[in-house]
C-alpha positions in Angstrom: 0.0 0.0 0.0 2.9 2.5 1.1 4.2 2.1 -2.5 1.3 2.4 -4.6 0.7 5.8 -2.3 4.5 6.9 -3.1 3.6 6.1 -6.8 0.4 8.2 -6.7 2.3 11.0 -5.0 5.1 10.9 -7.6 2.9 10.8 -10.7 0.9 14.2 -9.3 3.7 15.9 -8.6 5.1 15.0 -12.4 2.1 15.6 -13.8 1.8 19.1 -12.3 5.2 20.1 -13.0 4.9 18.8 -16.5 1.6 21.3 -16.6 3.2 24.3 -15.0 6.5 24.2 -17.7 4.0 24.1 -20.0 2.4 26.8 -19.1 5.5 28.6 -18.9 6.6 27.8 -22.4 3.5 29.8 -24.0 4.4 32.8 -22.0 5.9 35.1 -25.2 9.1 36.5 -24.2 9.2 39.8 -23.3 12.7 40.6 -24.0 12.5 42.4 -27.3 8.6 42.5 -27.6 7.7 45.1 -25.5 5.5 47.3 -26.4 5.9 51.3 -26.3 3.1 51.3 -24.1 4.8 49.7 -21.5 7.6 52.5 -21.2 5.5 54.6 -18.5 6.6 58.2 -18.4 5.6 61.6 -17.3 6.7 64.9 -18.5 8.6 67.6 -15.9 4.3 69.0 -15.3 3.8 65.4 -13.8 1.5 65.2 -16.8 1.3 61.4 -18.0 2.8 61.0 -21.8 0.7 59.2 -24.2 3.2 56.7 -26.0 0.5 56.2 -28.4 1.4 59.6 -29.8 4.8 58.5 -31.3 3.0 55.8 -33.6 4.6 56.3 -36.7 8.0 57.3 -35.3 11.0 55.7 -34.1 11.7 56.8 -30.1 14.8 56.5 -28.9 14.5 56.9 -25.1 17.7 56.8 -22.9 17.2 55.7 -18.9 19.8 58.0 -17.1 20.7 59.6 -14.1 22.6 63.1 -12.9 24.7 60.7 -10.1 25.7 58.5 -13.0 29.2 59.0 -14.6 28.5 56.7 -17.8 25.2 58.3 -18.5 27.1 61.7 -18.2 29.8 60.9 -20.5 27.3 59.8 -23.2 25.9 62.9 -23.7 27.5 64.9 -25.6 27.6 62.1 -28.6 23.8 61.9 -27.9 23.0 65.5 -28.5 25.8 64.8 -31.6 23.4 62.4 -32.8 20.3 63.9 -32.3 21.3 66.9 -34.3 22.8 64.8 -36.8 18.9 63.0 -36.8 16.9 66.3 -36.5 15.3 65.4 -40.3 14.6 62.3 -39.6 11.3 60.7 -38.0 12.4 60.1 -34.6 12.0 61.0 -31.1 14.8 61.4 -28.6 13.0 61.1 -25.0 15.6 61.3 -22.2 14.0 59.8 -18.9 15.3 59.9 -15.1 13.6 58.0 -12.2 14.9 61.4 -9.9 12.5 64.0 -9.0 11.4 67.1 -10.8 13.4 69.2 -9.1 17.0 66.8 -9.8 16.6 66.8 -13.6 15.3 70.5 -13.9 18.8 71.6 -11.6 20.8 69.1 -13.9 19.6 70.5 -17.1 19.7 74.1 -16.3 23.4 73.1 -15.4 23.8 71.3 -19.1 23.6 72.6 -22.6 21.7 69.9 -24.1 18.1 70.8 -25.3 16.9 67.2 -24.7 13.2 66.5 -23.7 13.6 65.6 -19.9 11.0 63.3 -18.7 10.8 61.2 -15.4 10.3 57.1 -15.5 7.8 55.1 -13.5 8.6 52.0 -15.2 12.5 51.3 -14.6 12.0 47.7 -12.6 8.8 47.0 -14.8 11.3 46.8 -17.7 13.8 45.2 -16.2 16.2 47.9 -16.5 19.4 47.1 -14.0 22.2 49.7 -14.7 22.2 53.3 -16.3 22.7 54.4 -19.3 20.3 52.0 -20.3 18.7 53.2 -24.3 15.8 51.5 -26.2 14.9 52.1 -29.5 11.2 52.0 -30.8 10.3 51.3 -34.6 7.5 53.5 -35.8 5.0 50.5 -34.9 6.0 50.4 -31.1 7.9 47.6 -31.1 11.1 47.5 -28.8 13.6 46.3 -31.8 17.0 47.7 -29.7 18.2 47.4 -26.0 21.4 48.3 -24.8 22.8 49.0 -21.3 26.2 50.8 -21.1 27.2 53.9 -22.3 27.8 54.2 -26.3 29.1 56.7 -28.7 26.1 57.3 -30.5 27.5 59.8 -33.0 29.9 57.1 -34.4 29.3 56.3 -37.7 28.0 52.6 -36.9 25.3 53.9 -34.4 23.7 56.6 -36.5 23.3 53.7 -39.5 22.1 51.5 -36.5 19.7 54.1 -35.5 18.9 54.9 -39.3 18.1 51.1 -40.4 15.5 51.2 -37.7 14.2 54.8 -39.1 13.8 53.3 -42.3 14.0 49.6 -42.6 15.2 48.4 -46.0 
């Protein structure tokens, strides 16, 4: 009796794991499908931003912070870039999880004319270290991740950032 109960017990607890792996399998990865909407932000007003607005354009947002040396460094390549990209059909969003009051005192302290915004979704998209950039295609879809700093001028990001403008 004690081993037809072990074999019982054994078979249950296969067949639920067997179920739950399952289950796990059809979960889509979330990796490099998330979704614009996802990327939670508020402009400097506390006004929430409408992701929805940018269909149609690629958004690059870069996840920084004032405290953070790599972020810092990046910058100046990043408003290269940006000006370089100024006819093109994207969106530079730079966004900070510090307060208002941090990234207005950074940015009157910087010359970059970058649209500040502040983050409410940082851990929600599994962002661990800063810089951290995505890149959105016009349809939303998250088709670039990158943590680390980058020089974004150089002649292989802006054809990087480019192919995603316009795919070929």
């Amino acid at each position: 009796m004690k081993l037809f109960s072990r074999i019982v017990i054994l078979s249950f607890v296969l067949i639920t794991a067997c179920n739950d792996s399952k289950r796990s399998e059809s979960k889509p990865e979330t990796s490099l499908q998330t979704e614009i909407e996802k990327v939670r932000l508020i402009n400097l007003k506390g006004e929430p931003i409408n992701m929805k607005q940018y269909k149609g354009k690629t958004v690059f947002v870069n996840f920084w912070a004032s405290w953070c040396g790599p972020c810092i460094s990046e910058m100046p390549s990043l408003k290269s870039a940006k000006d370089s990209l100024r006819n093109e059909n994207i969106e530079f969003l730079f966004a900070s999880d510090e307060s208002k009051e941090e990234i207005e005192t950074f940015s009157s302290q910087q010359d970059y004319d970058f649209k500040y915004v502040r983050t409410q979704s940082l851990e929600e998209l599994n962002i661990t270290g800063l810089p951290t950039t995505f890149i959105f295609n016009p349809e939303g879809k998250l088709v670039f991740s990158e943590m680390g700093a980058r020089q974004w001028n150089s002649p292989e990001s802006i054809v990087l950032i480019k192919k995603i403008i316009k795919p070929q």
